[in-house]
N, C-alpha and C positions, 0 to 999 in steps of 0.2 A: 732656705733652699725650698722650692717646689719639686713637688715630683708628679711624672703622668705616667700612666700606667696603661700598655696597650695589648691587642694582640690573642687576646683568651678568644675561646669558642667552644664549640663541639666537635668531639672529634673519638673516632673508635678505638675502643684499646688495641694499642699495639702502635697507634699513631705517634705523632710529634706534631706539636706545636714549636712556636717560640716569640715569648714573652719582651715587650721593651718596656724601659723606663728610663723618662727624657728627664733630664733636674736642670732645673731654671733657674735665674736669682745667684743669689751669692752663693756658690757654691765651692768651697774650699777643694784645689784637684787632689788633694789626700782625704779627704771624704770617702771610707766606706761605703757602699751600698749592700745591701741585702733582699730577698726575698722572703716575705712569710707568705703561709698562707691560711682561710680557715674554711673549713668544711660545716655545712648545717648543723647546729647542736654543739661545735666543739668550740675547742680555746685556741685561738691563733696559734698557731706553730713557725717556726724556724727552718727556714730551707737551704740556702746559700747567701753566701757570701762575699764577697771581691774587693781586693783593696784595689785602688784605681791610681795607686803608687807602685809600681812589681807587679801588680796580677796576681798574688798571693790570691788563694781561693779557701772554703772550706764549705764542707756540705751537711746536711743531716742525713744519716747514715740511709733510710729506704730510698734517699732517690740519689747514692754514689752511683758512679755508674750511666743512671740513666739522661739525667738533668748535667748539664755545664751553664756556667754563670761565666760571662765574659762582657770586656768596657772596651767601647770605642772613646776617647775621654775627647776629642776632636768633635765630636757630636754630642759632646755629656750624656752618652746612653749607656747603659747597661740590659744586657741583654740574659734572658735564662732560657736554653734551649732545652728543650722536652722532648726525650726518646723514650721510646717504648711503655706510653704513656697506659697508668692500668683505673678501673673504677675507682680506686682509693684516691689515685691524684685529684679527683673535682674537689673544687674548693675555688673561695675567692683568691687570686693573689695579688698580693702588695708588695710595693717595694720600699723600701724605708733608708733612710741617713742618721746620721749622727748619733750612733748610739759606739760605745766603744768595740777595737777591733775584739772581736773573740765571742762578744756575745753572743747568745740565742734569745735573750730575754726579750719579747715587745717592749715592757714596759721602758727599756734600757735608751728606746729611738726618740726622737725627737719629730721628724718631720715624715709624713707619712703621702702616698701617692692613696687614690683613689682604687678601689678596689677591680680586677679584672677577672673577669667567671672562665674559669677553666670546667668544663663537662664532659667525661669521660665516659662513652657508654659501653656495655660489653657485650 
């Protein structure tokens, strides 16, 4: 499976964005997707999640709340929308497959999209 990754920018705190990610290729329609993200200096992190089986969701617990993770699976997108977006959220984000449901782990993914710059200024 490919994945593309769109949608980051600059944008004030307080704002929203909202992140896509297209998967191409063989793409199994019980395929998980996910969201990490990494900030300059740091270790990728784990943000959301969505089975694109049910819409089961799960999040990492600073951005419940603000972020929802949602699949058009008719378009094979998945999308993360961004509310009340603060300086801690800039980071690159990815979105990633095949790694199992429940995870947080990067290392767990298989197939990885291209990175998109979220910049939060305050």
């Amino acid at each position: 499976v490919q994945l593309q990754a769109s949608g980051g920018g600059l944008v004030q705190a307080g704002g929203s964005l909202r992140l896509s990610c297209v998967a191409s290729g063989r793409t199994p329609s019980n395929y998980p997707i996910s969201w990490f993200r990494q900030a300059p200096g740091k270790e990728r992190e784990f943000v959301a999640a969505i089975s694109r089986v049910g819409g089961s969701t799960y999040y990492e617990d600073s951005v419940k709340g603000r972020f929802t993770i949602s699949t058009n699976n008719a378009k094979n997108t998945v999308y993360l929308q961004m509310n009340s977006l603060k300086p801690e959220d800039t980071a690159d984000y990815y979105c990633a497959a095949g790694g199992p449901w429940g995870s947080r782990a990067p290392a767990d993914f298989r197939s990885w999209g291209q990175g998109t710059q979220v910049t939060v200024s305050s």
